[in-house]
C-alpha positions as CSV (number, residue, x, y, z in Angstrom):
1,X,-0.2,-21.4,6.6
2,X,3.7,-19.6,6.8
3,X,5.5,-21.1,4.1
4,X,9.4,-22.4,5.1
5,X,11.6,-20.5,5.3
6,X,15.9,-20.6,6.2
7,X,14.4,-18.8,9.0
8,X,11.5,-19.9,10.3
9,X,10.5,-16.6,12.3
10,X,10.5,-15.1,8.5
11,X,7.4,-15.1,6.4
12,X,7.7,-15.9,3.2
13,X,5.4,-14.2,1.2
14,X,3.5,-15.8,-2.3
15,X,5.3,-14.5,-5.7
16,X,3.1,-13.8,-8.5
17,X,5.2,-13.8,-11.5
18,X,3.0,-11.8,-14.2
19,X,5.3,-12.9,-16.8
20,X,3.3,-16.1,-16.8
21,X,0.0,-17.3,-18.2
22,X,-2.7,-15.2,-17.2
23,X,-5.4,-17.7,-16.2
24,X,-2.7,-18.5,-13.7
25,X,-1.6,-14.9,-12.4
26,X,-4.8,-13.9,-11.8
27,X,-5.8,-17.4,-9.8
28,X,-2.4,-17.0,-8.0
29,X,-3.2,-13.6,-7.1
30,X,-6.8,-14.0,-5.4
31,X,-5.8,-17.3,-3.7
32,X,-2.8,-14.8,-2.2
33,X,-5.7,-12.3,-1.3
34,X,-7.8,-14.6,0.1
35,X,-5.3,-16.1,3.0
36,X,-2.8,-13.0,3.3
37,X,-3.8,-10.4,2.0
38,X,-0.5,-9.3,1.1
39,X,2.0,-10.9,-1.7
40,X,4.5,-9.7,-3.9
41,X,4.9,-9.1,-7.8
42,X,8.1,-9.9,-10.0
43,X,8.8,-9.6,-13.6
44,X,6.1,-6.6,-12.9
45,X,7.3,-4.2,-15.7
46,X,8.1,-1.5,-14.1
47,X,11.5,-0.2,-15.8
48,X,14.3,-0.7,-13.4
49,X,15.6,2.7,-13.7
50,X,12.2,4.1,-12.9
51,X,12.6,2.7,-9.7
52,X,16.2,3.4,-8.9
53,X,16.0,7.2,-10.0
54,X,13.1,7.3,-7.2
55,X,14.8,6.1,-4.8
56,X,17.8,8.1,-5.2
57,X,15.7,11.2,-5.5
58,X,14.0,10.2,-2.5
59,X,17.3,9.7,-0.3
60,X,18.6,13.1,-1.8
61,X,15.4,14.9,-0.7
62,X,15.8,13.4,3.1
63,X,18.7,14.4,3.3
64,X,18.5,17.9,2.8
65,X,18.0,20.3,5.9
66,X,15.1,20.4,7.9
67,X,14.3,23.6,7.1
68,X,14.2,23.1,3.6
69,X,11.9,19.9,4.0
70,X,9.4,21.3,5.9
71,X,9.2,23.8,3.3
72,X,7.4,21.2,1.1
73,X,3.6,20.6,1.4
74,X,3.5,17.0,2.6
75,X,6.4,16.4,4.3
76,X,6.0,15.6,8.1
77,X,8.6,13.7,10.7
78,X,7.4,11.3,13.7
79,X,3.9,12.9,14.0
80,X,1.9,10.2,12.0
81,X,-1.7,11.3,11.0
82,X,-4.1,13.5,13.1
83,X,-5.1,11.5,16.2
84,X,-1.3,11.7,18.0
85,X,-0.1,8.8,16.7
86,X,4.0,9.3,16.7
87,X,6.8,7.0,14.7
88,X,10.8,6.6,14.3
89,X,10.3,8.0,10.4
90,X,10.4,11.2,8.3
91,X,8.3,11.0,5.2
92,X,6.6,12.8,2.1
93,X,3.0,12.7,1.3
94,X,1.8,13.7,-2.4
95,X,-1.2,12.9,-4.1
96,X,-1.2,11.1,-6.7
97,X,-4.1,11.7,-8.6
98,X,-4.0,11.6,-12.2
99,X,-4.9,15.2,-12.6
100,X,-2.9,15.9,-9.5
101,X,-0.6,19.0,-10.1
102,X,1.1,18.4,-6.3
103,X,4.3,17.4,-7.9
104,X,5.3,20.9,-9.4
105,X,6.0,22.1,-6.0
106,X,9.3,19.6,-6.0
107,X,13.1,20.8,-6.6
108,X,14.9,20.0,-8.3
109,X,13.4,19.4,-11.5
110,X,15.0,15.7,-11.7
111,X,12.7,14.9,-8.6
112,X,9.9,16.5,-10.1
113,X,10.3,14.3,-13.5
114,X,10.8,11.0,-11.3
115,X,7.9,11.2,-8.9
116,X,5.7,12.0,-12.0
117,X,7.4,8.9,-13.6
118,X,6.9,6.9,-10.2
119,X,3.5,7.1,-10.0
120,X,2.9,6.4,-13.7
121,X,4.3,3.2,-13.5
122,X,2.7,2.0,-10.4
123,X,-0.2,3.3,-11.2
124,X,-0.8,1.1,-14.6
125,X,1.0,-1.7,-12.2
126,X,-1.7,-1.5,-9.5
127,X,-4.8,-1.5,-12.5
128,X,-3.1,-4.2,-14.1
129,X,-3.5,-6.4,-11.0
130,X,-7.0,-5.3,-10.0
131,X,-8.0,-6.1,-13.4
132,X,-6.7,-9.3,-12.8
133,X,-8.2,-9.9,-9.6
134,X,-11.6,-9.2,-11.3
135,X,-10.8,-11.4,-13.8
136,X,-10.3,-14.0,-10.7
137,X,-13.2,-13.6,-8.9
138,X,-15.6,-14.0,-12.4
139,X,-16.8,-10.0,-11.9
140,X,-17.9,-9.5,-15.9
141,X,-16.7,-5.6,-15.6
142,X,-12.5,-6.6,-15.2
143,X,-12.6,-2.9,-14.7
144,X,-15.1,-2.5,-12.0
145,X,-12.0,-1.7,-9.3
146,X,-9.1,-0.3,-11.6
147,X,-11.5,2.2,-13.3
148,X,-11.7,3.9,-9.6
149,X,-7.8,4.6,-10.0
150,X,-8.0,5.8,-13.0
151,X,-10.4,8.4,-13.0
152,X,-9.1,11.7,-13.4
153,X,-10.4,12.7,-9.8
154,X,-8.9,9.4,-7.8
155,X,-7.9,9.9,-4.1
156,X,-4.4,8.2,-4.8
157,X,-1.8,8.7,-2.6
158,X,2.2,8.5,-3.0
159,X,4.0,8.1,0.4
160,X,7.7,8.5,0.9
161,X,8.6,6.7,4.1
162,X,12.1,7.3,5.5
163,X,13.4,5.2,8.3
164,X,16.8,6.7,9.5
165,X,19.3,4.2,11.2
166,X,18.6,4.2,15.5
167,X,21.6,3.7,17.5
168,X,19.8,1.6,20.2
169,X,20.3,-1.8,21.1
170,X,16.4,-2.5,21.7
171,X,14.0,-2.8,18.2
172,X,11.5,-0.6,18.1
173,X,7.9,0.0,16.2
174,X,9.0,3.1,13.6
175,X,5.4,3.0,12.3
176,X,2.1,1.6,14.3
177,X,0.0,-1.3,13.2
178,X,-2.5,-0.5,10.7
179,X,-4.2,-1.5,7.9
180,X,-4.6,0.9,4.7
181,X,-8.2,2.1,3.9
182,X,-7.8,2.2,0.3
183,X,-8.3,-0.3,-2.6
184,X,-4.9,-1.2,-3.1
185,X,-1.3,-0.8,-1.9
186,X,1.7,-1.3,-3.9
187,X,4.8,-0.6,-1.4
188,X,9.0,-1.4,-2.7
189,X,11.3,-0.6,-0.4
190,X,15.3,-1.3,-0.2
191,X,17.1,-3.9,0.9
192,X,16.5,-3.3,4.5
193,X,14.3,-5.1,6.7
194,X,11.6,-3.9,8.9
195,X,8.1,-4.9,7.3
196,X,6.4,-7.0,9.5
197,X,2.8,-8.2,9.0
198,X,0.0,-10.0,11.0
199,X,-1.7,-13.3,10.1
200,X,-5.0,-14.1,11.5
201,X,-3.6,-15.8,14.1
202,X,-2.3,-13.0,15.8
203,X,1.3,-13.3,15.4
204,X,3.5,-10.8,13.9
205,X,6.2,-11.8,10.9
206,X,9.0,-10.1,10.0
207,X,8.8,-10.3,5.9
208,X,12.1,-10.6,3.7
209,X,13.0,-7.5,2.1
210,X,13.2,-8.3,-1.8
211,X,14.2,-4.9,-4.2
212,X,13.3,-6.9,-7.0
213,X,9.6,-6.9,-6.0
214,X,6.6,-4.8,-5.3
215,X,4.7,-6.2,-2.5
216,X,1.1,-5.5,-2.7
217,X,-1.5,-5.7,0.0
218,X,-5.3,-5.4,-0.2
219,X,-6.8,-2.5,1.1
220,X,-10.0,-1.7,3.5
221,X,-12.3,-0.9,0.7
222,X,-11.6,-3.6,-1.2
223,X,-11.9,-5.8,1.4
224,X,-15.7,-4.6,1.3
225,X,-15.7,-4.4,-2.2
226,X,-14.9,-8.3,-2.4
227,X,-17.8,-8.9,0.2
228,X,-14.7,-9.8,2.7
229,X,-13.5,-12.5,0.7
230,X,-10.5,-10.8,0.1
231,X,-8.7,-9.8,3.5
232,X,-7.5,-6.5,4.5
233,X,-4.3,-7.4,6.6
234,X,-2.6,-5.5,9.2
235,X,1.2,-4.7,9.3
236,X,3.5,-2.2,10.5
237,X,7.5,-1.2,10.4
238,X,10.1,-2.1,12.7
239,X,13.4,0.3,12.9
240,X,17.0,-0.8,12.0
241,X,20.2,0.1,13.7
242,X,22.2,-0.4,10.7
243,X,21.2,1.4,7.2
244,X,18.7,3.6,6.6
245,X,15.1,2.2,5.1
246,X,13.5,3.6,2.2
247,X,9.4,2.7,1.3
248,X,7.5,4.1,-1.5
249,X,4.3,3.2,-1.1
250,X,1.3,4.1,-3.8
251,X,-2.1,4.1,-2.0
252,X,-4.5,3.4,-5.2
253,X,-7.9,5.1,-4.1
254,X,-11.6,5.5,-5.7
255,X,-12.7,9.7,-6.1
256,X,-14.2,10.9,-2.8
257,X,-17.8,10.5,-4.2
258,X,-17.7,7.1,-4.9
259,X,-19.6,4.4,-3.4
260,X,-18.1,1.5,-1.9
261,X,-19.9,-1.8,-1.5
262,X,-19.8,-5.0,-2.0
263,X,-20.0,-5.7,-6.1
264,X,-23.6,-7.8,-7.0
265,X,-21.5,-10.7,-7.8
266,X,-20.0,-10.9,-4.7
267,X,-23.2,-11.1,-2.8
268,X,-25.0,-14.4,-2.2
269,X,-28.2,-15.8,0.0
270,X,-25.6,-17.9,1.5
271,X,-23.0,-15.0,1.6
272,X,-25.5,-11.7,2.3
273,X,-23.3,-8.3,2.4
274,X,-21.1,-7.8,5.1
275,X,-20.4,-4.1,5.5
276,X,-23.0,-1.4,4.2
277,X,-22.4,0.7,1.9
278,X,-20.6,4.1,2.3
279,X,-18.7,6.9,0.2
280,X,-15.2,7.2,0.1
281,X,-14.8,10.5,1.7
282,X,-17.3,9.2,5.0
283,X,-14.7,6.4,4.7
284,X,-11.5,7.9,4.9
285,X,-13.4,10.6,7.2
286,X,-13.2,8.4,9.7
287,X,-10.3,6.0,9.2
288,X,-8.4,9.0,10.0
289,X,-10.0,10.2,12.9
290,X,-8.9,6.9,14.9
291,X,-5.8,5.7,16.1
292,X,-3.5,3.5,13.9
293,X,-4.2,0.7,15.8
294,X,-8.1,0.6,15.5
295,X,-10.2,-1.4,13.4
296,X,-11.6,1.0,11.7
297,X,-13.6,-1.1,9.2
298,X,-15.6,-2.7,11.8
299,X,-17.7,0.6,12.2
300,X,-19.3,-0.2,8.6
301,X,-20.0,-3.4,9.5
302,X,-24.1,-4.5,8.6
């Protein structure tokens, strides 16, 4: 159900304070993954400053010349992925591994130093809440879906969406429905709206921006992972004729060799597994072969 809101066109997302007791986090946080699929975190501990020097690092590096930008590996502007999708959006890929040595390539240093901070940060963030979902959803192993992020040959991704300002009247999509094929998202963005997400009824809501926040959505393979109990949502990015919009968005992901599958504790005779089983790399092989808008988990469907 959409909680109120002032506005009731406005989805109001759950909060998970993780300052609280953690019996009731990590309920909070699957009964959130279960019916959206997407909430946000506050009093998340990730050092304010951390965050702000990204940000500004991020708006300094958009704002250099073209030229320069497309000197760096990863950057790209309105071409989104391989299968001609296009968007309202220049951005910078990097991946975020924790052996990853695709940071070096950034000037100047200061950038350098606050991506590798960045992804630090949200990194530990994004284990500490699979942990707790775990921990939720009785899996003995808490680790079972943060060890996949942390080891040393993870597929994470950081992803440096920037939405310039259109002068048009109309509102337009800046970046296709879609959901994310990995475990676990963990997006902040500024003060500007454009999220928007999809519930299952097939509406679209516009979500209030919070800078205070990370909001976190469950990814494809966790989705299988969880045996679909936990719900993979869709959601796109409208543009903004005002201010510019600024995303960072960390893209927690298992090694390419893994196998994903439902865990043996999510599998019942009542609830048999949904999706078979399938490596990361065949995964993501084919998520990105498709258009935005596809459901692309529904090709590993039993």
């Amino acid at each position: 159900m959409v909680m109120a809101s002032a506005n009731p066109a406005v989805l109001e997302l759950p909060s998970v304070d993780l300052s609280a007791e953690r019996w009731a986090v990590s309920e909070q946080i699957v009964k959130a993954s279960q019916e959206y699929g997407f909430f946000k975190v506050v009093k998340h501990g990730v050092p304010e400053h951390i965050i702000t020097t990204m940000e500004e690092e991020a708006f300094a590096f958009f704002a250099k010349p073209v030229a320069q930008k497309h000197a760096v590996a990863g950057y790209g502007s309105n071409t989104i992925g391989l299968s001609g999708d296009v968007g309202c959006l220049d951005y910078l890929l990097l991946n975020a591994s924790p052996s990853s040595s695709s940071f070096s390539q950034l000037t100047p240093p200061s950038f350098r130093c606050s991506v590798s901070e960045y992804v630090g940060a949200v990194r530990e963030l994004a284990c500490e809440i699979l942990e707790l979902m775990a921990e939720g959803l009785g899996v003995p192993d808490t680790m079972a879906f943060s060890n996949l992020l942390r080891h040393h040959e993870s597929d994470s991704l950081l992803r440096l969406n920037h939405y310039p300002p259109l002068l048009l009247k109309d509102i337009n999509v800046a970046f296709g429905e879609h959901s994310d094929p990995q475990i676990l998202s963990l997006l902040r963005s500024n003060d500007v709206a454009g999220l928007q997400i999809s519930l299952p009824n097939g509406l679209w809501f516009p979500v209030s921006p919070d800078p205070s926040a990370f909001f976190v959505n469950v990814g494809d393979a966790l989705q299988v992972m969880t045996n679909g109990r936990f719900v993979s949502v869709r959601h796109r990015a409208m543009t903004n004729s005002h201010k510019s919009r600024m995303s960072m968005a960390f893209f927690g992901a298992p090694p390419l060799n893994a196998c994903i599958a439902a865990l043996p504790e999510m599998v019942t005779a009542q609830r048999p597994s949904l999706y078979r089983p399938f490596t990361w790399a065949e995964y993501k092989q084919a998520a990105y072969s498709l258009r935005l808008g596809d459901h692309r988990i529904n090709h590993f469907r039993m």
